[in-house]
PDB file of N, CA, C and O in Angstrom:
ATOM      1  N   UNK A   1     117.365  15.063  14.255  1.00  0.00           N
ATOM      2  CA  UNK A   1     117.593  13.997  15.200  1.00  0.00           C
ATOM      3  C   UNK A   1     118.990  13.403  15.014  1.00  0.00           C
ATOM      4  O   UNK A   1     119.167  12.204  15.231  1.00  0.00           O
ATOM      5  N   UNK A   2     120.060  14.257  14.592  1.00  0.00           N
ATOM      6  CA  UNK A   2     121.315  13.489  14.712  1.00  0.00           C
ATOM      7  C   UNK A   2     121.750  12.993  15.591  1.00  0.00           C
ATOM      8  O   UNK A   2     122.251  11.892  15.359  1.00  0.00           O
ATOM      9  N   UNK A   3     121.812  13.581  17.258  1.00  0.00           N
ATOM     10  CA  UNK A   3     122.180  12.672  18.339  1.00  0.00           C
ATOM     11  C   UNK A   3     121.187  11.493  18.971  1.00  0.00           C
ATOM     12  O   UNK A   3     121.503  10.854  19.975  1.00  0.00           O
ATOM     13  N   UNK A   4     120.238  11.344  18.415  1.00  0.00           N
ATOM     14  CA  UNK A   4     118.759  10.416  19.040  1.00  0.00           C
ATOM     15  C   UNK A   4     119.759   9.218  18.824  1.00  0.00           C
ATOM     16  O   UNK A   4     120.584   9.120  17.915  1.00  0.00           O
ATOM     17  N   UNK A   5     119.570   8.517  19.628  1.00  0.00           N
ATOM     18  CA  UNK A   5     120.494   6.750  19.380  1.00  0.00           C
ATOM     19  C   UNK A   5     119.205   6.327  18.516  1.00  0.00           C
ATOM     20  O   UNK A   5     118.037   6.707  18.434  1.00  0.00           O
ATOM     21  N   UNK A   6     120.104   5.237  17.846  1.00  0.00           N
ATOM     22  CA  UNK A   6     119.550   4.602  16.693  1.00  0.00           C
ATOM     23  C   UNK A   6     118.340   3.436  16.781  1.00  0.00           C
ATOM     24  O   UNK A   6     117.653   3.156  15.799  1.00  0.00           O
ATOM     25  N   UNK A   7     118.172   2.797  18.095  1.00  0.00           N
ATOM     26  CA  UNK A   7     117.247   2.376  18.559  1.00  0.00           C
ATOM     27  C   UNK A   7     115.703   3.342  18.839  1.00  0.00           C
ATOM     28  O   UNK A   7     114.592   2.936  18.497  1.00  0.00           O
ATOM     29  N   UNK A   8     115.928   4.466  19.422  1.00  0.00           N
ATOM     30  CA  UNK A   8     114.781   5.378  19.496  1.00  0.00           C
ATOM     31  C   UNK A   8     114.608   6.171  18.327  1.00  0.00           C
ATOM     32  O   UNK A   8     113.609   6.880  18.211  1.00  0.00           O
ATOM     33  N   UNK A   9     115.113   6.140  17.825  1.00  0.00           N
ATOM     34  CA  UNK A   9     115.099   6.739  16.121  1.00  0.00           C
ATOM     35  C   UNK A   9     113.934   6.003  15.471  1.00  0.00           C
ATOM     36  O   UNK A   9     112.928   6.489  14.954  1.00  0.00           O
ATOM     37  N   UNK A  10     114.266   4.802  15.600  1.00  0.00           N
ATOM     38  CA  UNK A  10     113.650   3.498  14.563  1.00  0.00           C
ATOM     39  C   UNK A  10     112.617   3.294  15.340  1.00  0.00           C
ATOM     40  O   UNK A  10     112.035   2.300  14.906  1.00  0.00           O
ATOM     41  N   UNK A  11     111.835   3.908  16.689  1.00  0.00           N
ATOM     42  CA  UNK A  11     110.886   3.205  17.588  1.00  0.00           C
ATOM     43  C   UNK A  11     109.825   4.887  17.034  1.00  0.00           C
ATOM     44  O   UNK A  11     108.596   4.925  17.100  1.00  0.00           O
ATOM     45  N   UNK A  12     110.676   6.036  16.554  1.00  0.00           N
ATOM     46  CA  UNK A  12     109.837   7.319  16.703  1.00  0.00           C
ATOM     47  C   UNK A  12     109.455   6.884  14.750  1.00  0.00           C
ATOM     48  O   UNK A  12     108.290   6.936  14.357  1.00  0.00           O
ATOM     49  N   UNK A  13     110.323   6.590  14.021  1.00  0.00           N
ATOM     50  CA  UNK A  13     109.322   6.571  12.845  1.00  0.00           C
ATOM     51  C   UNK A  13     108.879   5.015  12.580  1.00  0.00           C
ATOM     52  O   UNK A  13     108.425   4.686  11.485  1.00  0.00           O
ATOM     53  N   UNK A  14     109.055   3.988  13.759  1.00  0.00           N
ATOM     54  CA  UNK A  14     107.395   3.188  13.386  1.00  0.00           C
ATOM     55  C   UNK A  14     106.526   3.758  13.889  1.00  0.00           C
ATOM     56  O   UNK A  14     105.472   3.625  13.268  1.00  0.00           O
ATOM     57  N   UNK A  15     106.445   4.522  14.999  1.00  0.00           N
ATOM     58  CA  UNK A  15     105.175   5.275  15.404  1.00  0.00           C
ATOM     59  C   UNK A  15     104.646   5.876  14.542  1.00  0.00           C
ATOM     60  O   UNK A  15     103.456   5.859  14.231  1.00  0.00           O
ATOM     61  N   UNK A  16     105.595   6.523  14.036  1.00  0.00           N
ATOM     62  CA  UNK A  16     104.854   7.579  12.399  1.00  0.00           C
ATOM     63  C   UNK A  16     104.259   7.035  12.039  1.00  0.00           C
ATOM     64  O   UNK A  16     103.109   7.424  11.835  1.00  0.00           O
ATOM     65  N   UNK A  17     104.801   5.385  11.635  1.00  0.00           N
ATOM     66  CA  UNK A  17     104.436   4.601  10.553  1.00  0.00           C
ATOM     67  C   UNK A  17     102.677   4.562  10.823  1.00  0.00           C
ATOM     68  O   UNK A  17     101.709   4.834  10.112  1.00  0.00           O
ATOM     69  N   UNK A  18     102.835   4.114  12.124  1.00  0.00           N
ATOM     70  CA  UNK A  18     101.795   3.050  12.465  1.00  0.00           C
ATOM     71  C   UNK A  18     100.483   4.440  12.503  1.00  0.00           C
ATOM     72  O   UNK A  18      99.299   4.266  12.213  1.00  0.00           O
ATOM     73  N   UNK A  19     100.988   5.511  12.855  1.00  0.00           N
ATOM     74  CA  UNK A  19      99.774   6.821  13.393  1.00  0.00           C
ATOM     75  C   UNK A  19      99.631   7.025  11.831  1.00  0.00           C
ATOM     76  O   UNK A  19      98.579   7.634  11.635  1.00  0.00           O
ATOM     77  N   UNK A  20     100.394   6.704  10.448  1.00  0.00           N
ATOM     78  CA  UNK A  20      99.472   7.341   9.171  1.00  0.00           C
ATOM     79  C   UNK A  20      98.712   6.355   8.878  1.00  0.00           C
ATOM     80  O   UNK A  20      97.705   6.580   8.206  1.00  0.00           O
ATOM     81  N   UNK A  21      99.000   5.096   9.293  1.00  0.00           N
ATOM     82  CA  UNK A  21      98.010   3.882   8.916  1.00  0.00           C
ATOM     83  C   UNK A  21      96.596   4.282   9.445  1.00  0.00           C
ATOM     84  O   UNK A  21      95.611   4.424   8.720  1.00  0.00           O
ATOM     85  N   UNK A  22      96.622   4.468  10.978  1.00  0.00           N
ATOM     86  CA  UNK A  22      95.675   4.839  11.443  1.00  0.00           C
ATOM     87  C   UNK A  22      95.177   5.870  10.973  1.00  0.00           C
ATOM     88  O   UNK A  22      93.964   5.801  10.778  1.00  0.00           O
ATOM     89  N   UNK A  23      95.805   7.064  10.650  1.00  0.00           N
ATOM     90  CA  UNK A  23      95.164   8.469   9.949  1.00  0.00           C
ATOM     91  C   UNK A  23      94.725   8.231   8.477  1.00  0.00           C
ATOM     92  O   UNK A  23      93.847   8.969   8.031  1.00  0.00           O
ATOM     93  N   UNK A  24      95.212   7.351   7.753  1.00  0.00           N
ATOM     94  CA  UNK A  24      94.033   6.676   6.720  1.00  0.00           C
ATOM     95  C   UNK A  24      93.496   6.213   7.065  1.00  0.00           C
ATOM     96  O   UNK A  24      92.675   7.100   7.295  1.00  0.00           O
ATOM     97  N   UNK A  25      92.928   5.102   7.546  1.00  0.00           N
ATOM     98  CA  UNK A  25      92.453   4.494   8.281  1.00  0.00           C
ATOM     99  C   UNK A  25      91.017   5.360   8.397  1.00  0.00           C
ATOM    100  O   UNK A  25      90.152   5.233   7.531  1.00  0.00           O
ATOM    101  N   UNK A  26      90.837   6.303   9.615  1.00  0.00           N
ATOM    102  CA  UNK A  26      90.228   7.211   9.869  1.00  0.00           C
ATOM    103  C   UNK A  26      89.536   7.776   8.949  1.00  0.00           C
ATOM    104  O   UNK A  26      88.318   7.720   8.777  1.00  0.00           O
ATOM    105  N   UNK A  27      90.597   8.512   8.149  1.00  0.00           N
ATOM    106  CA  UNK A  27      89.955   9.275   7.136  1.00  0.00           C
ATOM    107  C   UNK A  27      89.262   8.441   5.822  1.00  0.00           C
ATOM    108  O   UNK A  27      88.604   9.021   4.958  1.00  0.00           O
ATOM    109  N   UNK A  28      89.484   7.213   5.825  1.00  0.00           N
ATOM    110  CA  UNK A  28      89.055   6.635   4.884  1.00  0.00           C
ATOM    111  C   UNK A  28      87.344   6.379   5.334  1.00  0.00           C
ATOM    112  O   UNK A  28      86.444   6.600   4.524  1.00  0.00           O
ATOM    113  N   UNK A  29      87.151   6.016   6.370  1.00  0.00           N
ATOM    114  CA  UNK A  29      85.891   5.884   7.297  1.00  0.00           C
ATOM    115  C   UNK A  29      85.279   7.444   6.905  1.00  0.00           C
ATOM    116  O   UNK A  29      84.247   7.474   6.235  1.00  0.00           O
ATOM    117  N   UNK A  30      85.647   8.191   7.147  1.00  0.00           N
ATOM    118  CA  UNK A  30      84.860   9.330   7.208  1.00  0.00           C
ATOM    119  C   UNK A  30      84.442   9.904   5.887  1.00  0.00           C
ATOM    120  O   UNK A  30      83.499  10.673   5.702  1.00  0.00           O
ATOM    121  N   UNK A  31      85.399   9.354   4.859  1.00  0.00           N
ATOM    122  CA  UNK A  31      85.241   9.583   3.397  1.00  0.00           C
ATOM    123  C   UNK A  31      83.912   8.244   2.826  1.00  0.00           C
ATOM    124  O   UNK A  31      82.934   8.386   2.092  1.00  0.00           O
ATOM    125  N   UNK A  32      84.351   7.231   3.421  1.00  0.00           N
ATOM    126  CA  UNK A  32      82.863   5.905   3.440  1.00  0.00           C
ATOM    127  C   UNK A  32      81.843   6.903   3.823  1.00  0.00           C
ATOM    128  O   UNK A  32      80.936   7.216   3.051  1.00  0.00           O
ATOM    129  N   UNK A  33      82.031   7.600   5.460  1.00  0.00           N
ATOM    130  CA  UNK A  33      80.598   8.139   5.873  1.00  0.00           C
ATOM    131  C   UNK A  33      79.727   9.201   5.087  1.00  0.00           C
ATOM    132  O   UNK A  33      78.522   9.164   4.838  1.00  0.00           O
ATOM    133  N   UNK A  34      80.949  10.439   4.672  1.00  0.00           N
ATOM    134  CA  UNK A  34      80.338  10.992   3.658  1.00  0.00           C
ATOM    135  C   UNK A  34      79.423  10.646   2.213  1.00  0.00           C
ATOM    136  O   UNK A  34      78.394  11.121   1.731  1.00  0.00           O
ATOM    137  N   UNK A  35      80.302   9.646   1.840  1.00  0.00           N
ATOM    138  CA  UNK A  35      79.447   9.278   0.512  1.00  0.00           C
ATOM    139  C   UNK A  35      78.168   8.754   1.404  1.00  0.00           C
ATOM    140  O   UNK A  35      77.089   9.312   1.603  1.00  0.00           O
ATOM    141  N   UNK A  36      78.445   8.045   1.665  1.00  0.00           N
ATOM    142  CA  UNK A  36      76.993   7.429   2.248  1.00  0.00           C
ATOM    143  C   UNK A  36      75.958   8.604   2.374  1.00  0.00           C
ATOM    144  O   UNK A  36      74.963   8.662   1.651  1.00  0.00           O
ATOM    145  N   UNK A  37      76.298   9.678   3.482  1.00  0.00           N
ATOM    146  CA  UNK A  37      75.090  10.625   3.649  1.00  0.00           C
ATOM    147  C   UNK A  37      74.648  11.132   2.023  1.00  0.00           C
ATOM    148  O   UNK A  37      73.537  11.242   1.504  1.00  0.00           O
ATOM    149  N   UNK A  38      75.703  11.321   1.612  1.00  0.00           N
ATOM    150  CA  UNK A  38      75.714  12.243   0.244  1.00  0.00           C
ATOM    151  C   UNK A  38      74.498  11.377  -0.426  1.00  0.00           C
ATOM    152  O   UNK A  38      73.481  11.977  -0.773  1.00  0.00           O
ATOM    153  N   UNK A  39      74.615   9.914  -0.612  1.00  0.00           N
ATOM    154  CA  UNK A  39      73.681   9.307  -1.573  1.00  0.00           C
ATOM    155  C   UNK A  39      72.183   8.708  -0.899  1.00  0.00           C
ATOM    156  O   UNK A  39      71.333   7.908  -1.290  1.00  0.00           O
ATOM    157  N   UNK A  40      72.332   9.413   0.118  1.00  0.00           N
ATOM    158  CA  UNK A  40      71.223   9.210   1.012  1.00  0.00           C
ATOM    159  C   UNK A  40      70.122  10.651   0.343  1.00  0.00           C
ATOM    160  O   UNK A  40      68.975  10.689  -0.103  1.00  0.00           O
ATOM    161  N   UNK A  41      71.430  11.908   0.629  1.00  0.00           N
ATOM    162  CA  UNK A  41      70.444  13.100   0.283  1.00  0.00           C
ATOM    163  C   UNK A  41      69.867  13.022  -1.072  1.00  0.00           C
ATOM    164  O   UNK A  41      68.689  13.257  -1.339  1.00  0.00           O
ATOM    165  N   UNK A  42      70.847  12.652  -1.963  1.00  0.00           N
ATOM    166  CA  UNK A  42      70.084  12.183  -2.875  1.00  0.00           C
ATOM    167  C   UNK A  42      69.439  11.593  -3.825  1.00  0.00           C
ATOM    168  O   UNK A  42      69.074  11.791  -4.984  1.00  0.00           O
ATOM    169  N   UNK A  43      69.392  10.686  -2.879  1.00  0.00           N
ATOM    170  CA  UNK A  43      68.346   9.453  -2.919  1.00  0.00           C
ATOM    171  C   UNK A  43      66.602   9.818  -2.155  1.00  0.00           C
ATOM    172  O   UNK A  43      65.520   9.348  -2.507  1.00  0.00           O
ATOM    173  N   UNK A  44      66.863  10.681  -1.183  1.00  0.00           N
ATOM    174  CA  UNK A  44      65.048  11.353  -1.184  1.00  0.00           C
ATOM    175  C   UNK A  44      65.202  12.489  -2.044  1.00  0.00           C
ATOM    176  O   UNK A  44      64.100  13.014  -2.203  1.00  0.00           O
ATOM    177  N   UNK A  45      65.989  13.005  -2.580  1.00  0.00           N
ATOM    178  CA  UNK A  45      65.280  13.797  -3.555  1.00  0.00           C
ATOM    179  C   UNK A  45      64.675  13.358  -5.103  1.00  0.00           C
ATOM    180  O   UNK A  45      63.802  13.885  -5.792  1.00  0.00           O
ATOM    181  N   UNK A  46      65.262  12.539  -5.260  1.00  0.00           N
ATOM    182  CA  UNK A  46      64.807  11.467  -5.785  1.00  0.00           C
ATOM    183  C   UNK A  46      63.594  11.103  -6.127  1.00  0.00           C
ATOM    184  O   UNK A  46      63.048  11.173  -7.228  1.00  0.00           O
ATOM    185  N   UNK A  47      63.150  10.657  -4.990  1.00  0.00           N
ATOM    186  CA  UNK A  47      62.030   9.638  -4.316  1.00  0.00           C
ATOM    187  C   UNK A  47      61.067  10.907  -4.236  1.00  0.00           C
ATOM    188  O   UNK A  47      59.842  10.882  -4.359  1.00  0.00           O
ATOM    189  N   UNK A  48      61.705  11.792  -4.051  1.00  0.00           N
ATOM    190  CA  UNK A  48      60.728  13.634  -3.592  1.00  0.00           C
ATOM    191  C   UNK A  48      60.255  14.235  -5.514  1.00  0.00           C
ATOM    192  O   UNK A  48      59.296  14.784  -6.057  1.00  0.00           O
ATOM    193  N   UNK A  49      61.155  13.876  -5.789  1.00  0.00           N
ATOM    194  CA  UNK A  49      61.189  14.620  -7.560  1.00  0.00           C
ATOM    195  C   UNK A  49      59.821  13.395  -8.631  1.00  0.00           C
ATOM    196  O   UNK A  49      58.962  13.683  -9.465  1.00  0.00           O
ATOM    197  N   UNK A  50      60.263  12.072  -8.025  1.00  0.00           N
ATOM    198  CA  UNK A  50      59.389  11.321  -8.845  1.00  0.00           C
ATOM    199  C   UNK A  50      58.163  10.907  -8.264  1.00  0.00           C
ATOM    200  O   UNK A  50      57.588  10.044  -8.927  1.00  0.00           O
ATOM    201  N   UNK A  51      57.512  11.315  -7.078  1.00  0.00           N
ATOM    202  CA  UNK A  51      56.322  11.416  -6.480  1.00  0.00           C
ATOM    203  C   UNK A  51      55.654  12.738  -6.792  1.00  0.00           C
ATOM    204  O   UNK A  51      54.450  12.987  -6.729  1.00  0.00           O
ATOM    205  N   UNK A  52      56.679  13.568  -7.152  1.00  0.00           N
ATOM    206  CA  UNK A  52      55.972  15.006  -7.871  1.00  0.00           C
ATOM    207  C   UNK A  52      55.292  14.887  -9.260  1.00  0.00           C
ATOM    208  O   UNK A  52      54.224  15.311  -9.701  1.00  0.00           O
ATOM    209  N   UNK A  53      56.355  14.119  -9.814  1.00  0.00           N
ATOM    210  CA  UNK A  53      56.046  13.371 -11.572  1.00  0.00           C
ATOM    211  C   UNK A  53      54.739  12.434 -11.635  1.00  0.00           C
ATOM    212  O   UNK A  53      54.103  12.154 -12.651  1.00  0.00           O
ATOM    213  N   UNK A  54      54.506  12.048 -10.429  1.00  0.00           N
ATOM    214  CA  UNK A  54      53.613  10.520 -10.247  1.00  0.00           C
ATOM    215  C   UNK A  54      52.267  11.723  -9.894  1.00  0.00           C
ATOM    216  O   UNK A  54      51.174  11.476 -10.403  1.00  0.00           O
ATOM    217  N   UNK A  55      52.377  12.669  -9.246  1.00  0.00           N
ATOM    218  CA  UNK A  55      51.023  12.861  -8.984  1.00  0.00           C
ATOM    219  C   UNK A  55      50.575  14.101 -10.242  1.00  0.00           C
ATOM    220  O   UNK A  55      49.416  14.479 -10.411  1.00  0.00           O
ATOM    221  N   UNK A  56      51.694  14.570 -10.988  1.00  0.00           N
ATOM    222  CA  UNK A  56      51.007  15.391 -11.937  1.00  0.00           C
ATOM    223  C   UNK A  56      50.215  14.196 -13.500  1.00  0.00           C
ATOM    224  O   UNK A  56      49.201  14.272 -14.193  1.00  0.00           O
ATOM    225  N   UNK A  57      51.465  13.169 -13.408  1.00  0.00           N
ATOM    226  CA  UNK A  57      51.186  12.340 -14.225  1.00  0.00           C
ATOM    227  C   UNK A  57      51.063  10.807 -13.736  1.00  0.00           C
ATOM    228  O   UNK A  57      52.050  10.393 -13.128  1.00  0.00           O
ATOM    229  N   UNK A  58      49.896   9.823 -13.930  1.00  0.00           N
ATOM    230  CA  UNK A  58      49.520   8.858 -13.669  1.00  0.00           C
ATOM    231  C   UNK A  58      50.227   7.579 -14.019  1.00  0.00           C
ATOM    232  O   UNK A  58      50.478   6.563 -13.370  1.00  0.00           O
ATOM    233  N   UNK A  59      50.503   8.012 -15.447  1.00  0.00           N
ATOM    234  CA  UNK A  59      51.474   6.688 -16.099  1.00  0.00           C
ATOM    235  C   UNK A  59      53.424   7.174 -16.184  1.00  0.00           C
ATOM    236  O   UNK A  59      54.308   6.622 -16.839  1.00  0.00           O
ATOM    237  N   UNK A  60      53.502   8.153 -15.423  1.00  0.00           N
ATOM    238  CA  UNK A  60      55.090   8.520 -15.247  1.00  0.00           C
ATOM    239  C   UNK A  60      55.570   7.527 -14.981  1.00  0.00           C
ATOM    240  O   UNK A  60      56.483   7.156 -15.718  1.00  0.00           O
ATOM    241  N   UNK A  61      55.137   6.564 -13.698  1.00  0.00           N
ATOM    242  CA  UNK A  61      56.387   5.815 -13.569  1.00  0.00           C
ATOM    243  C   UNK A  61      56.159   4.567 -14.435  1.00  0.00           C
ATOM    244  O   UNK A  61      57.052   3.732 -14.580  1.00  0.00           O
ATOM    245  N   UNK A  62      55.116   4.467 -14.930  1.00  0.00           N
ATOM    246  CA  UNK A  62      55.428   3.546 -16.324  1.00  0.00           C
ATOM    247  C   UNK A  62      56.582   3.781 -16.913  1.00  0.00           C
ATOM    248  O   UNK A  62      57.588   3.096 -16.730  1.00  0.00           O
ATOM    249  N   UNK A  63      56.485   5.096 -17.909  1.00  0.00           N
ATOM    250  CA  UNK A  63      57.379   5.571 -18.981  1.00  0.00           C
ATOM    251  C   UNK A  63      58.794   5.730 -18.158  1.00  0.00           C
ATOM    252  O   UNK A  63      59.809   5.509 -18.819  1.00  0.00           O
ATOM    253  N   UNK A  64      58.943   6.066 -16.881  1.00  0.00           N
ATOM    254  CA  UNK A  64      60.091   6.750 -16.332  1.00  0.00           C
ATOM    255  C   UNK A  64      60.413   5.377 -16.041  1.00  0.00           C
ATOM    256  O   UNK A  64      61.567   5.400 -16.470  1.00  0.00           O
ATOM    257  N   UNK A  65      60.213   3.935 -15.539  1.00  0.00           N
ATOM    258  CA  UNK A  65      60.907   2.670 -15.223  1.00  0.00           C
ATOM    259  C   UNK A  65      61.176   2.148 -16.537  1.00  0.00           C
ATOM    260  O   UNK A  65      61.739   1.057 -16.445  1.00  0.00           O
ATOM    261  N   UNK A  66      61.046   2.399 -17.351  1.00  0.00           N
ATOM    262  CA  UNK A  66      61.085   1.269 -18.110  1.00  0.00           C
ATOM    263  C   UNK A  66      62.365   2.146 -19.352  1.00  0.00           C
ATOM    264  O   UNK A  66      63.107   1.715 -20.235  1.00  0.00           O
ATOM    265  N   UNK A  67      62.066   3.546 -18.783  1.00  0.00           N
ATOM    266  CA  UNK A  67      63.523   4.200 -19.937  1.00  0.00           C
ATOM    267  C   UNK A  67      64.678   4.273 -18.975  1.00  0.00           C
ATOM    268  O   UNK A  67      65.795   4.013 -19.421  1.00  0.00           O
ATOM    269  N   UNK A  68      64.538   4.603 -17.675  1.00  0.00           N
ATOM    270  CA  UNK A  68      65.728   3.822 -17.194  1.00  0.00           C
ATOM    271  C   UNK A  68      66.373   2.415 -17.177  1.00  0.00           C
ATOM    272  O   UNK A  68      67.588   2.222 -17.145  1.00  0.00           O
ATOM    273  N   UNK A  69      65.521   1.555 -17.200  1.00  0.00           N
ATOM    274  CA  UNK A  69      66.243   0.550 -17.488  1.00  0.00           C
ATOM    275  C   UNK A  69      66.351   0.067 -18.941  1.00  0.00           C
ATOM    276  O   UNK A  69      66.633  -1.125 -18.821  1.00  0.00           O
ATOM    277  N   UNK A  70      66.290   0.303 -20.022  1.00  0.00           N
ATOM    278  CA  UNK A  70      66.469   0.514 -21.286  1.00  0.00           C
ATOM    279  C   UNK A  70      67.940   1.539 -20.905  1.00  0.00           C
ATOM    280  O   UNK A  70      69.096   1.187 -21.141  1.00  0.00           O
ATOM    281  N   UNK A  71      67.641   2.490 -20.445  1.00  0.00           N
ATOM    282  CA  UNK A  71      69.062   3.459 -20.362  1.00  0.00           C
ATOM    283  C   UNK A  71      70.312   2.607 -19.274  1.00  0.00           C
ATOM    284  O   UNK A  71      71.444   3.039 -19.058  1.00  0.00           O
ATOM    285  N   UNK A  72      70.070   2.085 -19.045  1.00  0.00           N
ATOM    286  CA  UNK A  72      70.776   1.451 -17.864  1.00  0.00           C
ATOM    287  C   UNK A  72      71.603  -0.009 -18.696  1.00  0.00           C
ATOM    288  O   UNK A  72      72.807  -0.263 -18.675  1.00  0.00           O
ATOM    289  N   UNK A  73      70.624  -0.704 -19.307  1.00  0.00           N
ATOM    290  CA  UNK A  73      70.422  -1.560 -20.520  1.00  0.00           C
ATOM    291  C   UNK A  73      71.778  -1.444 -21.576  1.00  0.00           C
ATOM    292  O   UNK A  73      72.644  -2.260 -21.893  1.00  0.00           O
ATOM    293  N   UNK A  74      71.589  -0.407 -21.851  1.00  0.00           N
ATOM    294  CA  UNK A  74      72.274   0.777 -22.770  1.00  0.00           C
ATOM    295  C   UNK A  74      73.495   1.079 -22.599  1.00  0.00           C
ATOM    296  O   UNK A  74      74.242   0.702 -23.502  1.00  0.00           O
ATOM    297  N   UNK A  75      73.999   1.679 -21.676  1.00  0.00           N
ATOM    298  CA  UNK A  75      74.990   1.903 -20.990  1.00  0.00           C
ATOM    299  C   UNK A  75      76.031   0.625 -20.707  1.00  0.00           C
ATOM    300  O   UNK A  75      77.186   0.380 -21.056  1.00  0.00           O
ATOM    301  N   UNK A  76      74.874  -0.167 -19.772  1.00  0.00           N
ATOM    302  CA  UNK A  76      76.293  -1.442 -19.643  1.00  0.00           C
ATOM    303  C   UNK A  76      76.607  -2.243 -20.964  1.00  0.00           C
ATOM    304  O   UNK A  76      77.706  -2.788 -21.075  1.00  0.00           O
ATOM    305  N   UNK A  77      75.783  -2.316 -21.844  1.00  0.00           N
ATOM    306  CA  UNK A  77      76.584  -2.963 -22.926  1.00  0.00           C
ATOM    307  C   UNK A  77      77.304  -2.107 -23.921  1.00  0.00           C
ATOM    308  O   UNK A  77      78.089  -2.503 -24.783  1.00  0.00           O
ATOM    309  N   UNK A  78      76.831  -0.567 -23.620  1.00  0.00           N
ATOM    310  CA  UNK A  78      78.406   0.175 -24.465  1.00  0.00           C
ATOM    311  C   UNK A  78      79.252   0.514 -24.171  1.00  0.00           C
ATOM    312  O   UNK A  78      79.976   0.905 -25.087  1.00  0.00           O
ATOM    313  N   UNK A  79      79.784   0.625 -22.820  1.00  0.00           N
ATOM    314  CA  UNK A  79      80.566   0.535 -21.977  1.00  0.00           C
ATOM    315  C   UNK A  79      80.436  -0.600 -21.128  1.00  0.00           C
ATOM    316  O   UNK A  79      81.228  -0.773 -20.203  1.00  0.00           O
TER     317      UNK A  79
END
């Protein structure tokens, strides 16, 4: 762009400017949307894995709530 006058110069890279704002922007949304589905899928498998545990074993989610949060417990105060 050496002959572009210096006024349309400065009008073509705020446009740049302003179209990568928007193209993060965008992509940042779609990177939100992904995680989201992602912890959706698995989050019923989840819910699918410990209803399997619950019907072979009666007191699972006894033992299984109470060592996660002991593990959870655990974690935030050692880190």
């Amino acid at each position: 762009m050496p002959f572009m006058p210096l006024r349309r110069s400065r009008r073509v890279r705020l446009l740049s400017m302003r179209w990568q704002r928007r193209a993060m922007f965008v992509l940042g949304g779609i990177v939100v949307g992904a995680a989201a589905v992602g912890l959706t899928l698995i989050a019923n498998y989840a819910q699918t894995a410990f209803q399997h545990l619950i019907y072979h074993w009666r007191y699972a989610s006894l033992v299984v709530t109470t060592a996660g949060f002991g593990g959870t417990a655990y974690l935030t105060r050692r880190f």
